[in-house]
TORLUMDREN-398174 format. One record per residue (C-alpha): residue number from 1; z negated, x, y negated. Coordinates in pm, 1 decimal. Layout:
BEGIN
  num        zz        xx        yy
  NUM         Z         X         Y
...
REM end
This chain:
BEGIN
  num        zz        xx        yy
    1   -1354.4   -2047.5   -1472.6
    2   -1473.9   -1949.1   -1153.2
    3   -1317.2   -1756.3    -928.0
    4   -1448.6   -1612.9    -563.2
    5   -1376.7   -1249.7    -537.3
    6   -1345.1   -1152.6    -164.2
    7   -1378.4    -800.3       9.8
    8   -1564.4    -656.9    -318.4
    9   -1642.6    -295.7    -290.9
   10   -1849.3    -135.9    -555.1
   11   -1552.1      28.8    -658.9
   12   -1423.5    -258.7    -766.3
   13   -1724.3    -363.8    -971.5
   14   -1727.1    -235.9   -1300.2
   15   -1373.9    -298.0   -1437.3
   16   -1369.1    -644.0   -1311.4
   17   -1765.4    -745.4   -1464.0
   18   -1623.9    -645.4   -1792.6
   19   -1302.0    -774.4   -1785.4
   20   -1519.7   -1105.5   -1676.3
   21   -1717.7   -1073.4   -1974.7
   22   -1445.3    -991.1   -2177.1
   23   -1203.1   -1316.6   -2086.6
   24   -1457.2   -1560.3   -1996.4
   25   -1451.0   -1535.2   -1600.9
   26   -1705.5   -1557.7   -1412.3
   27   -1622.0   -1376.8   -1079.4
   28   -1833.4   -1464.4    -756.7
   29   -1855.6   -1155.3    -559.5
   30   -1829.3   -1124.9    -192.7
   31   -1839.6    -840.9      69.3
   32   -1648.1   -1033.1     355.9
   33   -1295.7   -1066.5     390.5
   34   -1139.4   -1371.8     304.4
   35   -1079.5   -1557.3     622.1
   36   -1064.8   -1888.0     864.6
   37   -1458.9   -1835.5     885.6
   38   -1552.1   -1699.7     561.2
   39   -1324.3   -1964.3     324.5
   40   -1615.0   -2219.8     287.7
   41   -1776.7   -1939.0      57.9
   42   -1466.5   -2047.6    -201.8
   43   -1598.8   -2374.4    -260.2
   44   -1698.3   -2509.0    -604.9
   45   -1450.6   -2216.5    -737.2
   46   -1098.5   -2316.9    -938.4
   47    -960.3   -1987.5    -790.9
   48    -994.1   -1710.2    -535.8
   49    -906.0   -1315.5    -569.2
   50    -821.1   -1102.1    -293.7
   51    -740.6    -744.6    -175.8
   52    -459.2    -640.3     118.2
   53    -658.6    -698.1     418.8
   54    -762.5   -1044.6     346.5
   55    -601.2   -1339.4     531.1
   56    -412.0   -1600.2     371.1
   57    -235.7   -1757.4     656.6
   58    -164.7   -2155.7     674.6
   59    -476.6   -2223.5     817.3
   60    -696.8   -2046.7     526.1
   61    -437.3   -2194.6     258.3
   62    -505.2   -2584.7     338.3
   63    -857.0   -2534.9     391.4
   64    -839.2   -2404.7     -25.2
   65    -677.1   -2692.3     -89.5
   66    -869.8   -2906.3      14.9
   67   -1178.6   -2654.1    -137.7
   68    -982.9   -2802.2    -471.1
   69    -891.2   -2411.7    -500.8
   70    -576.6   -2408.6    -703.0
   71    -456.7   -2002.0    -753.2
   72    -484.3   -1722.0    -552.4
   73    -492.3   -1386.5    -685.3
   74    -425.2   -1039.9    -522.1
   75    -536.2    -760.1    -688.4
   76    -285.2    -534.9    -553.3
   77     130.9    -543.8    -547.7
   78     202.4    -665.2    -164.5
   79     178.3    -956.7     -61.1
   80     262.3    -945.4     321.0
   81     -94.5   -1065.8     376.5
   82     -38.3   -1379.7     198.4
   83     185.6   -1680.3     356.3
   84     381.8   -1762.2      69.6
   85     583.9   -2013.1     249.0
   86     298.0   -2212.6     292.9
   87     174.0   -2159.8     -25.4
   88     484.1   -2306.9    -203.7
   89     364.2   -2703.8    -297.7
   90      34.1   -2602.5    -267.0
   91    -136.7   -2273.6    -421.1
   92     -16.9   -2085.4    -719.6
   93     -19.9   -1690.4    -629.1
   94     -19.0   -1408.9    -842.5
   95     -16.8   -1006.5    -762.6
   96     -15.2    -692.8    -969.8
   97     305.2    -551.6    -978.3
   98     197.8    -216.9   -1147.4
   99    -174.1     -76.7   -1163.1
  100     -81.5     312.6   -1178.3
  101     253.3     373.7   -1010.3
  102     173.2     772.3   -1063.9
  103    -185.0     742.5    -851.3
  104      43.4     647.9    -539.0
  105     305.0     924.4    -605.1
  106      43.5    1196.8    -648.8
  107    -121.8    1128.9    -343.7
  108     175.7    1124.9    -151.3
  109     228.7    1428.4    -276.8
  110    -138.5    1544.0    -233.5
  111    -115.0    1469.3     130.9
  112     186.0    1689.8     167.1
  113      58.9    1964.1      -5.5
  114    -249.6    1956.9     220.8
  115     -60.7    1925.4     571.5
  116     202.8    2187.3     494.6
  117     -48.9    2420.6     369.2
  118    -316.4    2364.8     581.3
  119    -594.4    2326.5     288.1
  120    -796.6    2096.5     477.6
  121    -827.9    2349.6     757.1
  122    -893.4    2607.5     527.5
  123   -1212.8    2448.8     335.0
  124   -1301.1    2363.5     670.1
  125   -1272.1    2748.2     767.6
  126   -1452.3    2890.0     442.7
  127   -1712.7    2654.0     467.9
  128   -1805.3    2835.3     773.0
  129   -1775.9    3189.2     581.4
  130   -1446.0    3220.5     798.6
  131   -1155.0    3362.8     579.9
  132    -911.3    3458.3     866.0
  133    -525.9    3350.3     775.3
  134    -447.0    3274.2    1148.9
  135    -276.4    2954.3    1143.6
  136    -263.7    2863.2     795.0
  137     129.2    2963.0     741.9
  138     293.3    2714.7     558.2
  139     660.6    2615.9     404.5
  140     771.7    2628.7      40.5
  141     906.7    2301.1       0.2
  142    1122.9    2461.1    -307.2
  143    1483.2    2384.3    -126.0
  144    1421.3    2097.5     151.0
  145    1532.9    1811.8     140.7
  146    1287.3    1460.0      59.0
  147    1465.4    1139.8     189.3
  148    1246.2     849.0      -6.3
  149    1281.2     530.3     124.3
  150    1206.3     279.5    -154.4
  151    1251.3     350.4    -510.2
  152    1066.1     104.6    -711.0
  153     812.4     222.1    -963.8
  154     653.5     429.8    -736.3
  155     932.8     563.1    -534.3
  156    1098.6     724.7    -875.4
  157     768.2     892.1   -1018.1
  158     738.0    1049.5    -649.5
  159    1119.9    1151.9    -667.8
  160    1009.3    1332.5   -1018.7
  161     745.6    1512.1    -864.2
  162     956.8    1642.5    -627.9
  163    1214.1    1721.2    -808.7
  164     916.3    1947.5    -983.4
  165     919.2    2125.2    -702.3
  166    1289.7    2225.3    -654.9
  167    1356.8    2011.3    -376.7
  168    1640.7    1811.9    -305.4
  169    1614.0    1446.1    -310.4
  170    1828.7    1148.2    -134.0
  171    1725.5     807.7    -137.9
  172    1760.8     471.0      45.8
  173    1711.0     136.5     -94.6
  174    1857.9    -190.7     -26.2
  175    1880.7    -272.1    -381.4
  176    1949.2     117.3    -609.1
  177    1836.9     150.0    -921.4
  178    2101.7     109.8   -1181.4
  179    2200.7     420.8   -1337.0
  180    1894.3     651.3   -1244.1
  181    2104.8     969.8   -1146.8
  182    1929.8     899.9    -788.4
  183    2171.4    1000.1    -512.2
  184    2173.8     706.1    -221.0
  185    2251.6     740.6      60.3
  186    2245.7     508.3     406.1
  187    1941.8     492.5     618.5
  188    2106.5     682.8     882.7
  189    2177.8     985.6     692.0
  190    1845.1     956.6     520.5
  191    1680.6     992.5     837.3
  192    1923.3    1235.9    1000.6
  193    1952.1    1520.1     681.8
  194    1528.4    1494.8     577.0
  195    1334.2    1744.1     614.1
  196    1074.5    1535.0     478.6
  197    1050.0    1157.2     455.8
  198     823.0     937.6     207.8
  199     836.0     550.3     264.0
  200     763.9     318.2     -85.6
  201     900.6      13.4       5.0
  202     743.2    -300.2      37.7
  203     674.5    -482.2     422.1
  204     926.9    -708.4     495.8
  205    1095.9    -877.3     827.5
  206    1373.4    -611.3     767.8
  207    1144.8    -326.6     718.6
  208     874.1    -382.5     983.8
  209     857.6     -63.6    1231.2
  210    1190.1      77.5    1031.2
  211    1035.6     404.3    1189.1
  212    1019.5     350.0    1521.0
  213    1181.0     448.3    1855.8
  214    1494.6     413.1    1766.4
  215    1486.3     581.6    1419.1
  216    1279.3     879.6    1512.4
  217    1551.7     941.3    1779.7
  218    1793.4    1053.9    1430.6
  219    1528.1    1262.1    1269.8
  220    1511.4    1634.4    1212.9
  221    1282.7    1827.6    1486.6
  222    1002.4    1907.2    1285.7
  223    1008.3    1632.7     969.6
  224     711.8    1540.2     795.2
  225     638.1    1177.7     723.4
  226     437.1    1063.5     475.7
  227     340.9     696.5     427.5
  228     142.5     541.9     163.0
  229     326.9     168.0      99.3
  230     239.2     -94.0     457.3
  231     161.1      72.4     785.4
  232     403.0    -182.2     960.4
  233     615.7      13.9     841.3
  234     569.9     269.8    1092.1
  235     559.5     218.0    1469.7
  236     220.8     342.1    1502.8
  237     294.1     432.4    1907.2
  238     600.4     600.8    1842.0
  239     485.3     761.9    1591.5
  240     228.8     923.3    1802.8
  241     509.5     963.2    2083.7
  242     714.6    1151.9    1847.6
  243     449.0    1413.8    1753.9
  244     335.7    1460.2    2099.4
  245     696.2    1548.4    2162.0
  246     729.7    1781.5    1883.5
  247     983.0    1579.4    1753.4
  248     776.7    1516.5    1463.5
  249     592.8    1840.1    1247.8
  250     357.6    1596.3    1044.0
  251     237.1    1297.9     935.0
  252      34.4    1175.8     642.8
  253     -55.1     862.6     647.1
  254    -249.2     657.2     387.9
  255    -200.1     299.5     574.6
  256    -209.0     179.3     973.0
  257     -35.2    -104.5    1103.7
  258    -388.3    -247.5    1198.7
  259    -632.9     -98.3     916.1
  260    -764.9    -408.9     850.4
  261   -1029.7    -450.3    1132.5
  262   -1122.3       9.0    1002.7
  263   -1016.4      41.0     675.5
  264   -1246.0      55.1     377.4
  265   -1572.5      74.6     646.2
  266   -1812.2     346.5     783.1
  267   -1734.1     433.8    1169.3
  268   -1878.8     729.9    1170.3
  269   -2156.0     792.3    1459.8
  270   -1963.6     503.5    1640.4
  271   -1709.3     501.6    1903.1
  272   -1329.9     441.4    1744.4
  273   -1222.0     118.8    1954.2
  274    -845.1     178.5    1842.4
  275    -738.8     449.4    2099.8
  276    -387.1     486.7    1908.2
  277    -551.6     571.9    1559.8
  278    -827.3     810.3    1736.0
  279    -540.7     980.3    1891.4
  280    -352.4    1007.8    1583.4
  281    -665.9    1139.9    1398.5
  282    -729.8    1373.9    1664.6
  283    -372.4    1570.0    1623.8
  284    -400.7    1875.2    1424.2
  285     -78.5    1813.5    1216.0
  286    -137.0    1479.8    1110.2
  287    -398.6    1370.3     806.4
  288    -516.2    1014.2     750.8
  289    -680.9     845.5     444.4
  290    -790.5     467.9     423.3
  291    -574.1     347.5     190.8
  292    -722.8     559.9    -126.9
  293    -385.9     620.1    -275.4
  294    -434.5     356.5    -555.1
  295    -770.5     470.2    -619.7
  296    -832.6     588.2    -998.7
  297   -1000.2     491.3   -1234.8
  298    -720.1     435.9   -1417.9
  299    -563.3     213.8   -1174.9
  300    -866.1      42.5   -1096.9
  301    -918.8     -63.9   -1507.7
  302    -521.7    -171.0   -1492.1
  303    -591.2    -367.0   -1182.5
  304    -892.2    -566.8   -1342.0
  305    -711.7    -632.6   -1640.1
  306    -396.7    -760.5   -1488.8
  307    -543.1    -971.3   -1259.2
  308    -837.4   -1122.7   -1541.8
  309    -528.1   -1149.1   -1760.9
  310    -357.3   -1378.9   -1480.2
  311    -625.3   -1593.0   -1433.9
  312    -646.8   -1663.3   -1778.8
  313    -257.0   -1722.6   -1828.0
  314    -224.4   -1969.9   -1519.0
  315    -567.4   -2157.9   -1635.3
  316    -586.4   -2159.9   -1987.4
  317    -205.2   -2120.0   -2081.4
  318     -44.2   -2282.1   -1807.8
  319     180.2   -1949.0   -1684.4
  320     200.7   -1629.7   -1602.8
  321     417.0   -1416.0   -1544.6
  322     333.8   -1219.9   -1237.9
  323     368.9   -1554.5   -1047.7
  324     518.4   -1528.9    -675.4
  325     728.1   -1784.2    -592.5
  326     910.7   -1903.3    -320.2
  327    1125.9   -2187.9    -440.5
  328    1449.3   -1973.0    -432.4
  329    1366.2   -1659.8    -193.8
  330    1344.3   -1439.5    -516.9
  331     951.2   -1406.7    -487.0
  332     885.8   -1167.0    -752.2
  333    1166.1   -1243.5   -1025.0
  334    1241.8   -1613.7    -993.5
  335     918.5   -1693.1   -1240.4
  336    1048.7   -1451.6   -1525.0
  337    1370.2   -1571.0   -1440.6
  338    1306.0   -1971.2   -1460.6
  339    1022.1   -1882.4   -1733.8
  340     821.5   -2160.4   -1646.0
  341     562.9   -2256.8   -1306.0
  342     702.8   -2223.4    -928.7
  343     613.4   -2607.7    -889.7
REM end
């Protein structure tokens, strides 16, 4: 079985040689990004496996087929990235549904900590033998209120945290969780009673730019945002219109609507062509990562294996489970619910 792995980062390495060794797989490792120029490299391989910020649009999908590729899989949970219209007939697609649901939540939650309490500006300081207290004050966030928009998985484990901390929680999701004690509420109120908002919800037609002009208009003067699920799901302008104003008292952000030309590469001693993200980087209250919220080692082994384990189901067992289909518009369910292929 071989299968061309696309965007590798060393990262990425170690779990995936031994789970190749361990089921038989023998992974072809690239460092480019699966695209319109780079598909070619696929050829002579029964499968290809790719991360968030590869491209998987019609054009890329019929050039696998006719590559005689047959399965695409993501080694991640979204699958915005991937044209699964197009795929339907055509390529079988798989994604990860869970890797570590609690690495996401604790960074979220690692990002707040460090905005509200200025820790990054304090190592800064020390570093510098500088232990003045001037403009470090903080909030306890023992008493506010978290509105958490999404409450799969990871969306629950971050309302736990918080609830660690004594805050309260409210939640908006277009499909609740059954009997979780969670109290919903509508997006409206969500946005109007937070004092702090944390999106976990997947990229959608419905959710793209859900914070935007017109949302941050009902916030709270002074709400943080945090966002570590799609950065589409934030206008990325308004956004950066909303702090400016003061509307907004923070952001943490772990994605960017258009990461996929910065993310995951080394800019530094360069000049940052994307004047919106420089800007955003360059305000004091607002802290970016490049999407390192998944990024343990225990997610990283549960990644390999689910995705090896995948491969291995669609090509030697003829299924798997984590299939995404779109025969029905139930893309993640209708395989365990039909128990059998999309097509």
């Amino acid at each position: 079985m071989k299968i061309a792995f696309f965007d590798a980062k060393p990262y990425d390495l170690p779990a995936f040689k031994a789970e190749g060794e361990r089921l038989g797989i023998d992974f072809r490792y690239f460092e480019t990004k699966l695209n319109p120029d780079t598909v070619s490299l696929a050829a002579g391989c029964e499968g290809v496996c790719v991360f968030v910020n590869d491209t998987v649009n019609a054009e890329v999908i019929d050039r696998l087929c006719d590559l005689g590729v047959s399965a695409i899989a993501l080694r991640c949970a979204g699958y915005n990235n991937v044209d699964i219209e197009h795929c339907f007939g055509r390529l079988h697609v798989f994604h990860v549904p869970a890797y570590s649901p609690y690495a996401v939540a604790e960074h979220a939650m690692a990002m707040l900590l460090t905005s509200i309490r200025r820790i990054h500006k304090a190592y800064i300081r020390t570093k510098d033998f500088n232990f003045s207290l001037n403009g470090l004050t903080g909030f306890d966030l023992h008493g506010k209120t978290v509105g958490v928009i999404g409450t799969g998985k990871i969306g629950r484990i971050f309302i736990d945290i918080c609830r660690g901390f004594g805050m309260n929680v409210i939640a908006y999701d277009k499909f609740p969780a059954a009997d979780s004690g969670i109290e919903y509420v509508n997006l409206d109120e969500l946005l109007e009673k937070s004092d702090i908002i944390s999106l976990h919800c997947p990229l959608t037609e419905e959710t793209y730019h859900m914070i935007g002009k017109d949302s941050l208009e009902k916030l709270k003067t002074g709400v943080m945002i945090i966002n570590t699920s799609r950065g589409a799901l934030i206008d990325s302008e308004a956004l950066l219109e909303g702090i400016k104003e003061r509307k907004i008292g923070g952001a943490c952000l772990d994605v960017y609507e258009e990461e996929s030309d910065v993310f995951f590469k080394d800019f530094s001693g360069h000049i940052m062509s994307d004047d919106t993200l420089a800007r955003l980087i360059s305000m004091p209250n607002v802290i970016v990562t490049s999407h390192q919220a998944f990024l343990t080692e225990e997610a990283l082994e549960n990644i390999a294996q689910t995705t090896a384990e995948n491969l291995v189901g669609f090509f030697r067992d003829g299924s798997c489970q984590n299939e995404l289909c779109y025969r029905c518009g139930n893309v993640e369910s209708c395989r365990r619910e039909r128990k059998e292929r999309c097509f």
